[in-house]
C-alpha positions as a printed Julia matrix, in Angstrom:
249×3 Matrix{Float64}:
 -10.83   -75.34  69.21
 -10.3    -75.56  73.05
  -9.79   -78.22  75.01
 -13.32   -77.51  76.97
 -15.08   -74.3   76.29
 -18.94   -73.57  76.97
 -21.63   -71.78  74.97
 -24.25   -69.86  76.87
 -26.04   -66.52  77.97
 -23.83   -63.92  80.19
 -25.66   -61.74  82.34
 -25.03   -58.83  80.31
 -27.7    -56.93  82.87
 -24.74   -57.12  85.59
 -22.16   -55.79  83.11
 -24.16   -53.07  81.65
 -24.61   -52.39  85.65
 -21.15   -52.19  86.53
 -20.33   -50.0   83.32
 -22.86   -47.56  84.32
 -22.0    -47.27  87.81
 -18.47   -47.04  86.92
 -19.06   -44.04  84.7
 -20.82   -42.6   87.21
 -18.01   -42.45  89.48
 -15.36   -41.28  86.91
 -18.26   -38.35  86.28
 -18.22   -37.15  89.99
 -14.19   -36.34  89.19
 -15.2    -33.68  86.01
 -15.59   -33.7   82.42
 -11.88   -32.6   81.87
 -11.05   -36.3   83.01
 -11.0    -39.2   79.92
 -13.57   -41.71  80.64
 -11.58   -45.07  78.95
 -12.95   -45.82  75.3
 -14.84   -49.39  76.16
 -16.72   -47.22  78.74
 -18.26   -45.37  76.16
 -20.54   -47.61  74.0
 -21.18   -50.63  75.31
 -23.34   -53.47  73.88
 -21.65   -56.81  74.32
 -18.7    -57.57  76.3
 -16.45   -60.35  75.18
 -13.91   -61.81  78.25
 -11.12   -60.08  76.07
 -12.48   -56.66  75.92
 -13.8    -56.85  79.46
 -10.12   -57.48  80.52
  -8.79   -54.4   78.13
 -11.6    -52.29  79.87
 -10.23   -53.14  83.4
  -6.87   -52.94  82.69
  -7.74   -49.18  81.27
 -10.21   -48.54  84.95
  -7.22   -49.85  86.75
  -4.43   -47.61  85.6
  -7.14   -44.73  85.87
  -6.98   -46.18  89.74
  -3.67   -45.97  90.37
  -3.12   -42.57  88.87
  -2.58   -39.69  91.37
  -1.64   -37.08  88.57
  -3.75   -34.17  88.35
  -5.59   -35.83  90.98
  -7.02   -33.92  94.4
  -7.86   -35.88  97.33
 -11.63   -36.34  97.03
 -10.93   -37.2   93.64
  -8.79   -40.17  94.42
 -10.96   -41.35  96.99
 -13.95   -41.31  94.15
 -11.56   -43.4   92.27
 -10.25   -46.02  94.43
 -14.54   -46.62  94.55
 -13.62   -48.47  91.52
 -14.55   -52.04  91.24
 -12.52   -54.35  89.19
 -14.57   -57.53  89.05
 -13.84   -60.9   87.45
 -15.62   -61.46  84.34
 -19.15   -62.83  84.95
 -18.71   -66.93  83.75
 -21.58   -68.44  83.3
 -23.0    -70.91  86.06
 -23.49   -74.6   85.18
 -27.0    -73.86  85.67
 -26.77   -71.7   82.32
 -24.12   -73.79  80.06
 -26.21   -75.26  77.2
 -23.22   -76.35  75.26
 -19.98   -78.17  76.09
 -17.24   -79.04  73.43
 -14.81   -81.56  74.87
 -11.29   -81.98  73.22
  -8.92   -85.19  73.63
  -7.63   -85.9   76.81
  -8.23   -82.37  77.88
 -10.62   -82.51  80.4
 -11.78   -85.71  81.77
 -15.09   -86.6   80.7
 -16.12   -89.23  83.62
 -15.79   -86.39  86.42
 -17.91   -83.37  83.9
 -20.52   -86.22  83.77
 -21.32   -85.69  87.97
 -21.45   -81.89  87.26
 -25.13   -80.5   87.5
 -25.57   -78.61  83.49
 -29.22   -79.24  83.84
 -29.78   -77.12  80.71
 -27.08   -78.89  78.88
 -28.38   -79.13  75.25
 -25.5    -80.15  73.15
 -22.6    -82.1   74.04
 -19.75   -82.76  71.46
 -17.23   -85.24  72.23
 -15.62   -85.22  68.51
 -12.44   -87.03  68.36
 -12.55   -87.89  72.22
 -12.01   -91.57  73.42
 -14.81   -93.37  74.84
 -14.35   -96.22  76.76
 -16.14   -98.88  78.85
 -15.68   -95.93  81.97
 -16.93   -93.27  79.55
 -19.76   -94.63  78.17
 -20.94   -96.03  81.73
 -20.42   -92.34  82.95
 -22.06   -90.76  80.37
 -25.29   -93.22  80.58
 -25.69   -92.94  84.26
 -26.1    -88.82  84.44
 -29.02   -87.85  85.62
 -28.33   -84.31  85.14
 -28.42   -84.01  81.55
 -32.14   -84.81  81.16
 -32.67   -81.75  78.36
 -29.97   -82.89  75.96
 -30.83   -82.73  72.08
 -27.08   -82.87  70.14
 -24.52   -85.81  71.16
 -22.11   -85.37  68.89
 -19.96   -88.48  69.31
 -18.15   -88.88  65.85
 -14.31   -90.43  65.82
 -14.89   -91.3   69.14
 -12.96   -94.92  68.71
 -16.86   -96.08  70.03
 -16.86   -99.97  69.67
 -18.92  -102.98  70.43
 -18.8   -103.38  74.27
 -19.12   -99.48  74.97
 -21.62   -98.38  72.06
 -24.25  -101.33  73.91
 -23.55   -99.23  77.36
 -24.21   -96.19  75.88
 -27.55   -97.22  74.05
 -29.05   -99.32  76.63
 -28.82   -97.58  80.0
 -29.2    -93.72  78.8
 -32.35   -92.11  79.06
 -32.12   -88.92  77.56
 -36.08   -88.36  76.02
 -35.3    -85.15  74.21
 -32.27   -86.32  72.08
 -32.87   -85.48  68.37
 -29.9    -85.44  66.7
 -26.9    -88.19  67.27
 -23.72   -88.08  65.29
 -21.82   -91.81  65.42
 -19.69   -91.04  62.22
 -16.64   -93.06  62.35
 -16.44   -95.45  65.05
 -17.06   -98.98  65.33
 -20.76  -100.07  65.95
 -21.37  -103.12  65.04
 -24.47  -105.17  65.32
 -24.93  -105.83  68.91
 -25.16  -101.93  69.82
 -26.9   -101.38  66.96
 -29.88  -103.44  67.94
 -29.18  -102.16  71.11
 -29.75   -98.6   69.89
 -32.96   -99.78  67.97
 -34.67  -100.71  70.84
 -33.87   -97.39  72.95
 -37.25   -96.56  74.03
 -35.73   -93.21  75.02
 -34.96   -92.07  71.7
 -38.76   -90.79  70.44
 -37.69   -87.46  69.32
 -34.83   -88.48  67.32
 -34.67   -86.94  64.09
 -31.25   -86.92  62.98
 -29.1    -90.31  63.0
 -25.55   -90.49  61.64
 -23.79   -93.56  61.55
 -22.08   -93.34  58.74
 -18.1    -95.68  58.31
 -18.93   -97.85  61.19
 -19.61  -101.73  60.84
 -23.35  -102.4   60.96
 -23.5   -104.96  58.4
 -26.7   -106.51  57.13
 -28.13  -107.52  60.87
 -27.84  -104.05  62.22
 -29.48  -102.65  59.02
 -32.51  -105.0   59.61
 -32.37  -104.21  63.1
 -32.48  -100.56  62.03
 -35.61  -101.23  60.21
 -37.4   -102.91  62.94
 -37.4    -99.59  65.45
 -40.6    -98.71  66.54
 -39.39   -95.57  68.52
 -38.26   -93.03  65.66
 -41.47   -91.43  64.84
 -39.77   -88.61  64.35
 -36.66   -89.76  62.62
 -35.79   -87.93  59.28
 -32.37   -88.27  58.42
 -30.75   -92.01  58.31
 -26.97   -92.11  57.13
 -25.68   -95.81  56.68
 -23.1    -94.89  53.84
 -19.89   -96.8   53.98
 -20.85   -99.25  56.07
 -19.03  -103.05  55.41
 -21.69  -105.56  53.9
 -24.58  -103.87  54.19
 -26.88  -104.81  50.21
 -29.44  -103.8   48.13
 -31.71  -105.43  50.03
 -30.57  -104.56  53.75
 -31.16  -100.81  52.75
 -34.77  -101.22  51.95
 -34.89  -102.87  55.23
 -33.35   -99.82  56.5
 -35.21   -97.37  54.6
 -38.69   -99.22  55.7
 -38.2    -96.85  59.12
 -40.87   -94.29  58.66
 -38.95   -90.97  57.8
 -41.0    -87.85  58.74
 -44.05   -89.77  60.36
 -46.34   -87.87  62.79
């Protein structure tokens, strides 16, 4: 996986544009003249063949064999343009790897159609969670995918009582260390309506959280609770837990 890498739409309209006019131009020079391979069906353009394509366009550019005049005027008409990255405007997903790319400065970048964020694996702090609760910019987030993320008491409570992201449905907390404080605190996120997926599975809720669990009045839409491996949570804690209406409308 790398270390930060996005998920979203390229503007395959400019590409296809460029393509075109770029076969144009190798056209005007005659028929007798190879036009490179990747020019000649194009449907998708990956950053590794759109590097392979100009490296082809640009030794056709610097060639002046068999070339007349005109003909390498036509060619030095040859653009060789960066590959298109998306905006932030357009990233819908960010995968963040360990100490990689710091997390506190990407939260005061603008991904307004950020929909999932995973943060597997990656440290969060006090600094962290207080960065990632006060972004505004994230307002259309549904994944947080915040398993292994060494979460514990002081820093889960941040995170669930000062973030305000309304269309959140699914949150992955596998394998940190909530406990019962930020689990209550979680339970009474009035921001978390259209949750429907809730992992939080090998932390340390314990019997309180479990209750507290059961006492949410937000998770109308809630239909997938995991509480496995979690230390001293009973028989009867889980029907407290399971008393959260799964699958209500």
């Amino acid at each position: 996986m790398k270390a930060f890498s996005v998920k979203s739409f390229i503007d395959e309209e400019l590409i296809h544009k460029w393509i075109e006019e770029s076969k144009s131009l190798i056209n005007k020079i005659g028929n007798d003249k190879k036009i490179p391979t990747q020019l000649q069906e194009v449907t998708t353009v990956s950053e590794e063949e759109w590097n392979l394509l100009l490296k082809d366009l640009l030794k056709l550019k610097l060639s002046h064999f068999g070339f007349t005049q005109e003909e390498r005027e036509i060619l030095h008409q040859l653009e060789l343009p960066q590959y298109p990255r998306p905006t932030i405007a357009q990233i819908k997903e960010i995968i963040l790897s360990k100490n990689e790319q710091k997390l506190i400065e990407l939260c005061s970048e603008p991904y307004i159609n950020l929909r999932s964020l995973h943060l597997k694996g990656y440290p969060i702090g006090l600094d962290e969670a207080t960065a990632l609760s006060q972004t505004l910019w994230w307002f259309r987030l549904e994944s947080l995918d915040l398993s292994n993320a060494t979460l514990y008491e002081e820093a889960a409570e941040i995170l669930f009582k000062e973030s305000s992201w309304t269309n959140r449905e699914i949150l992955n907390l596998l394998y940190n260390r909530i406990c019962v404080r930020s689990t209550e605190a979680l339970s009474k996120d009035p921001f978390c309506t259209n949750l429907s997926r809730l992992t939080l599975e090998n932390n340390q809720v314990g019997s309180k959280g479990a209750v507290a669990l059961s006492k949410n009045i937000y998770w109308k839409n809630l239909t997938t609770l995991n509480l496995s491996w979690n230390n001293s949570i009973g028989d009867e804690e889980q029907k407290h837990s399971a008393r959260i209406s799964l699958g209500r409308n």
